[in-house]
N, C-alpha and C positions, 0 to 999 in steps of 0.2 A: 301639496304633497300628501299623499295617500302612503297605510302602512300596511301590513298583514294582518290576519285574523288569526290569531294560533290558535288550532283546532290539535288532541291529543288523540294519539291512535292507541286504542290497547287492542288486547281481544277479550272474546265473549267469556243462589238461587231463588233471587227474589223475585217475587211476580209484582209485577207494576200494576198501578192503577189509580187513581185518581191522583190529581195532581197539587189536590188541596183547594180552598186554602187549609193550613193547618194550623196548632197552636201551642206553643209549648214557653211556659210560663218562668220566667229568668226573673230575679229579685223585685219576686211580688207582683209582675207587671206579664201581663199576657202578651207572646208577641208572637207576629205573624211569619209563616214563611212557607213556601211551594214546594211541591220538592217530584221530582220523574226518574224513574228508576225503568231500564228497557227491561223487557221479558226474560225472565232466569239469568238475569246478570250475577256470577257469582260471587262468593263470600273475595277477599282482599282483592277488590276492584277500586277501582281509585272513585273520588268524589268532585266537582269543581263548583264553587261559590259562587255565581252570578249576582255582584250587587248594582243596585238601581242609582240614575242619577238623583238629585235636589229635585222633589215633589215627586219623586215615583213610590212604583212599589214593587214586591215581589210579582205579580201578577202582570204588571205594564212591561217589564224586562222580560219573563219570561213569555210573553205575547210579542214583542215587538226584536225580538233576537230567535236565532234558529237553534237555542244549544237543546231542546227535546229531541229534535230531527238529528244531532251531532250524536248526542246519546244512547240514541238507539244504532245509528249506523255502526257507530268506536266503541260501544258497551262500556259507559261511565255514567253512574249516578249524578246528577245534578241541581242544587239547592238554590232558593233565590228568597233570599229574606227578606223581611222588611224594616226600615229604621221607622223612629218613633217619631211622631209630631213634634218640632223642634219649637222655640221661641218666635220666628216665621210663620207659623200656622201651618208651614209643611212638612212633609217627613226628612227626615235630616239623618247625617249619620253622624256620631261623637267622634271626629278625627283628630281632637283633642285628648281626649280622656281615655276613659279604659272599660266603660259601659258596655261599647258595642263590641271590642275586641271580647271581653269576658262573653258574653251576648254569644257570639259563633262561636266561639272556644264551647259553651256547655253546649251550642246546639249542636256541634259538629261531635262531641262525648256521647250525647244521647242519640246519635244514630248511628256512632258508630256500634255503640252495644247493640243495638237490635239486627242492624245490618254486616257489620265488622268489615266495613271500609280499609282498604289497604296506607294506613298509619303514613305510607311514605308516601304517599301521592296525593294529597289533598291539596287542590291550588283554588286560587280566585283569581277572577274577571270583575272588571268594572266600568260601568260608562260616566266620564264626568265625574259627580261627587260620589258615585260607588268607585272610580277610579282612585278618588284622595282616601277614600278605605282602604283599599287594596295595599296603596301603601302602606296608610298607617297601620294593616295588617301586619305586611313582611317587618317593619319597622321595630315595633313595637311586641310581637308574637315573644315572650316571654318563653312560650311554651314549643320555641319551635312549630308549630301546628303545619302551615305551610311549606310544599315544597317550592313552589314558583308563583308568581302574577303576573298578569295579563294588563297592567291599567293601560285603558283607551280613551284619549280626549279630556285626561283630565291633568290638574296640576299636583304641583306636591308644596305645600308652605315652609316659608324661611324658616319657622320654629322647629320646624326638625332640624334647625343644625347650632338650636339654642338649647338643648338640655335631652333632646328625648332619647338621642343616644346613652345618655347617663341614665335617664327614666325606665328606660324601656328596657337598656341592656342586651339586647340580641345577642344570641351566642351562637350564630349558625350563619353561614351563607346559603343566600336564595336564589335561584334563576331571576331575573328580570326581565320582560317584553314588554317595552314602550312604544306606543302608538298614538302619536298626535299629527296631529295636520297642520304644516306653515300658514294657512291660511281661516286660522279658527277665530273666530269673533268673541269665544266664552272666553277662553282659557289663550293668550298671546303665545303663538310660540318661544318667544324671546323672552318669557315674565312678565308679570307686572299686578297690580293690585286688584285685589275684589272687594269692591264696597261690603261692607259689612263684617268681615273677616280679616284683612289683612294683605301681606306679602305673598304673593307666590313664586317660585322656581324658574328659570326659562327649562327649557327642553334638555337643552347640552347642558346646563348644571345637574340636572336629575340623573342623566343621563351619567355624568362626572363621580356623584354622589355614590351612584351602584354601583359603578365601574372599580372606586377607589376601595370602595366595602369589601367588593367580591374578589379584588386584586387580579381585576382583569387588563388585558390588555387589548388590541383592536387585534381582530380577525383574517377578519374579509369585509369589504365593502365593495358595493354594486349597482346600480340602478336597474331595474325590472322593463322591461320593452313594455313602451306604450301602446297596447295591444290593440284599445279600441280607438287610440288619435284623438284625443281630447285633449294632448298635449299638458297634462295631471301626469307629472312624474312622482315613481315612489322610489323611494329610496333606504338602501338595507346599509344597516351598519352592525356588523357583528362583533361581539365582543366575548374573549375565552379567558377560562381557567379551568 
């Protein structure tokens, strides 16, 4: 099963141009991040956070996804960071802790002073382990920062529902768009363990978790016409408040 890509429509004075890399230095440590802004995009335009799976980087997401080409079409600024070399050898993101959440919280501060991004529309996207960000973003956001997330293809771990609500405190409800595929080999639809790390979520617990948060209920549900006969159904399940 396939899901959507949620793409944000706004409309159209900053002049873009290079796309980085860039560098702006968070408790002591230099860290990396890309960043595309369309041609005279004006002042409170919204922003969205593209983060990368386990071993990527800001560069490899924003090369291997279309969100420059979305950004210039929908006029929205868009940022793709990068986490630090983890215990792994790889770049990892702290979806434990509160490094990386603090991390986007000053980088998203420092551009909004320069550029002054519209406060109520800052969302993120994530594939994979930028997806268990994404969460531990909306989760964990102290500060309110985000309006919505996108996570794709990734999980969300049992210890969010051991303390980090108590931790973390949120005091906001978030949009939620969950995208995973019944037939993923990383991440099981249904839950289940990751070596090295622990427990993870099934899909309909995640799913359960936001739903309960956001004191939603079900919408509308539908299945999308299998357009090109691959017989790969996707399937919507909408949820309001």
């Amino acid at each position: 099963m396939r899901k959507l890509l949620l793409i944000l429509f706004i409309s159209p004075l900053f002049v873009s141009g290079q796309d980085g890399p860039f560098y702006f230095t968070h408790n002591n440590i230099q860290r990396e991040f890309y960043f595309h802004i369309p041609n005279n995009l004006p002042a409170n335009s919204p922003i969205v956070y593209v983060l990368h799976g386990w071993g990527g980087s800001g560069s490899s997401i924003m090369s291997s996804t279309a969100f420059n080409i979305l950004s210039d079409q929908n006029n929205f600024a868009v940022c793709y960071p990068t986490g630090l070399i983890g215990s792994s050898g790889m770049t990892e993101w702290d979806v434990s802790g509160f490094s990386d959440i603090d991390f986007i919280k000053d980088l998203n501060d420092s551009l909004w002073s320069e550029y002054q991004f519209d406060l109520n529309r800052v969302f993120a996207t994530g594939f994979s382990y930028g997806a268990e960000m994404s969460y531990h973003l909306a989760n964990c956001q102290n500060t309110n920062i985000f309006a919505a997330i996108a996570p794709l293809g990734g999980g969300m771990w049992d210890f969010i529902n051991n303390g980090w609500p108590i931790i973390c405190s949120p005091t906001t409800n978030i949009s939620v768009f969950v995208l995973n595929g019944t037939n993923d080999n990383e991440f099981n639809y249904n839950g289940g363990y990751y070596p090295g790390v622990g427990n993870y979520l099934s899909v309909d617990s995640i799913v359960s978790f936001w739903t309960d948060y956001n004191s939603c209920s079900v919408n509308n549900s539908y299945t999308l016409p299998d357009i090109n006969n691959d017989n790969i159904l996707t399937e919507v399940i909408k949820y309001n408040n």
